[in-house]
C-alpha positions as CSV (number, residue, x, y, z in Angstrom):
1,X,0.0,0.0,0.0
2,X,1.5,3.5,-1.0
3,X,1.8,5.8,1.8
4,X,-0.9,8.1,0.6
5,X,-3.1,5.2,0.8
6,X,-2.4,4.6,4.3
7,X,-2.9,8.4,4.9
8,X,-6.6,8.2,3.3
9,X,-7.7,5.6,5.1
10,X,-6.2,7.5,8.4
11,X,-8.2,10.8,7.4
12,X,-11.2,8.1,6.6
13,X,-10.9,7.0,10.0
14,X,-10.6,10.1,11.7
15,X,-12.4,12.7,9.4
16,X,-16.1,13.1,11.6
17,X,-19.3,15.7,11.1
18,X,-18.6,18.7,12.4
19,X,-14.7,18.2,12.6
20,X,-12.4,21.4,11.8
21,X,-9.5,20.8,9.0
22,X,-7.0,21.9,11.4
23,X,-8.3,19.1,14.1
24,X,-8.0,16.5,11.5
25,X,-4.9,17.8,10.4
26,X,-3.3,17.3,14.1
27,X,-5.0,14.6,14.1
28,X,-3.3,12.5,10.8
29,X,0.0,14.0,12.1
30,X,-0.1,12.4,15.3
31,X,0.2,8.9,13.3
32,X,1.9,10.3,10.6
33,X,4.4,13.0,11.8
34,X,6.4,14.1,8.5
35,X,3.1,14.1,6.5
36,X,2.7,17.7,4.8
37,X,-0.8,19.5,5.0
38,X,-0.3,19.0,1.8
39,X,-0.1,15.2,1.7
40,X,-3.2,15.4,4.0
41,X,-5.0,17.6,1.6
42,X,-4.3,15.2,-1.2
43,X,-5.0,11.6,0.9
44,X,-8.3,13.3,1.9
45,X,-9.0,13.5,-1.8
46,X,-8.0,10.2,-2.5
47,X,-10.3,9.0,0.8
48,X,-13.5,10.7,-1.1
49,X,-13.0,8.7,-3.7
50,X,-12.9,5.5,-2.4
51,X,-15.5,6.8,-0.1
52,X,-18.2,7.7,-2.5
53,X,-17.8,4.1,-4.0
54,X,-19.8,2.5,-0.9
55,X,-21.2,5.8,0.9
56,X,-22.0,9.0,-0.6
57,X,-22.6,11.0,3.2
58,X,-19.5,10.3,3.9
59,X,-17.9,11.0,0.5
60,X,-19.6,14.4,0.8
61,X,-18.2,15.1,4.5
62,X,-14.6,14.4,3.3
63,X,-14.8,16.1,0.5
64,X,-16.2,19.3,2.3
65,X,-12.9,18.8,4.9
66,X,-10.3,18.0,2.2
67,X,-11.7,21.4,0.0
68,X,-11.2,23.3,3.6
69,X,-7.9,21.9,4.3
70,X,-7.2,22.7,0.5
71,X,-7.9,26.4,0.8
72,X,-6.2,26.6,4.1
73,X,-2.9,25.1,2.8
74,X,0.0,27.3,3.8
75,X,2.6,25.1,4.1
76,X,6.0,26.5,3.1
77,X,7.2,25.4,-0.4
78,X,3.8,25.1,-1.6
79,X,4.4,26.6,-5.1
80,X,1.0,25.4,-6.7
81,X,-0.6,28.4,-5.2
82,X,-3.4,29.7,-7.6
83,X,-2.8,32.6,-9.9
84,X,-4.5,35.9,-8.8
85,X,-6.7,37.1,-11.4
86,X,-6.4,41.0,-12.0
87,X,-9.3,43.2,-11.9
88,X,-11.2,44.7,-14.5
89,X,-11.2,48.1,-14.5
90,X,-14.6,49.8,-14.9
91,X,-14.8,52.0,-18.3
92,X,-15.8,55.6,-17.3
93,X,-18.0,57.3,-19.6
94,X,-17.5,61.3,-19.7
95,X,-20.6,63.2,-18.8
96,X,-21.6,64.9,-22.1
């Protein structure tokens, strides 16, 4: 079993209604110490999946934890950061 595997099926394990990403995130680490919020972020993915093969609730309730530990990623060397949009400027029309 890959080690992302064995992550998923830690956050599976772990992952309850009503739990914070950061709880769950302390959580996984305490039996996986060098595990990256990243790691966690994508092994919670990974967990959906295989979750939403037998139970759809559940599916939903990881996937709503793994897109909350997603946004909240701010590990250091995390260079897949999203590119800011600029925005629009709003034409001005001259009073005539």
């Amino acid at each position: 079993m890959s080690e992302l595997q064995d992550i998923a099926r830690t956050v599976s394990t772990l992952a309850v209604p009503g739990m914070k990403p950061k709880d769950l995130v302390d959580a996984v680490r305490k039996q996986h110490p060098d595990t990256t919020k990243k790691q966690i972020s994508r092994a919670a993915f990974l967990a959906m999946i295989l979750a939403a093969e037998g139970d759809p609730s559940r599916a939903q309730h990881v996937q709503a934890l793994a897109l909350a530990a997603r946004s909240n990623d701010t590990d250091e060397g995390s260079a897949e950061a999203a590119p800011r949009r600029k925005k629009k400027k709003k034409a001005r029309h001259a009073a005539a």
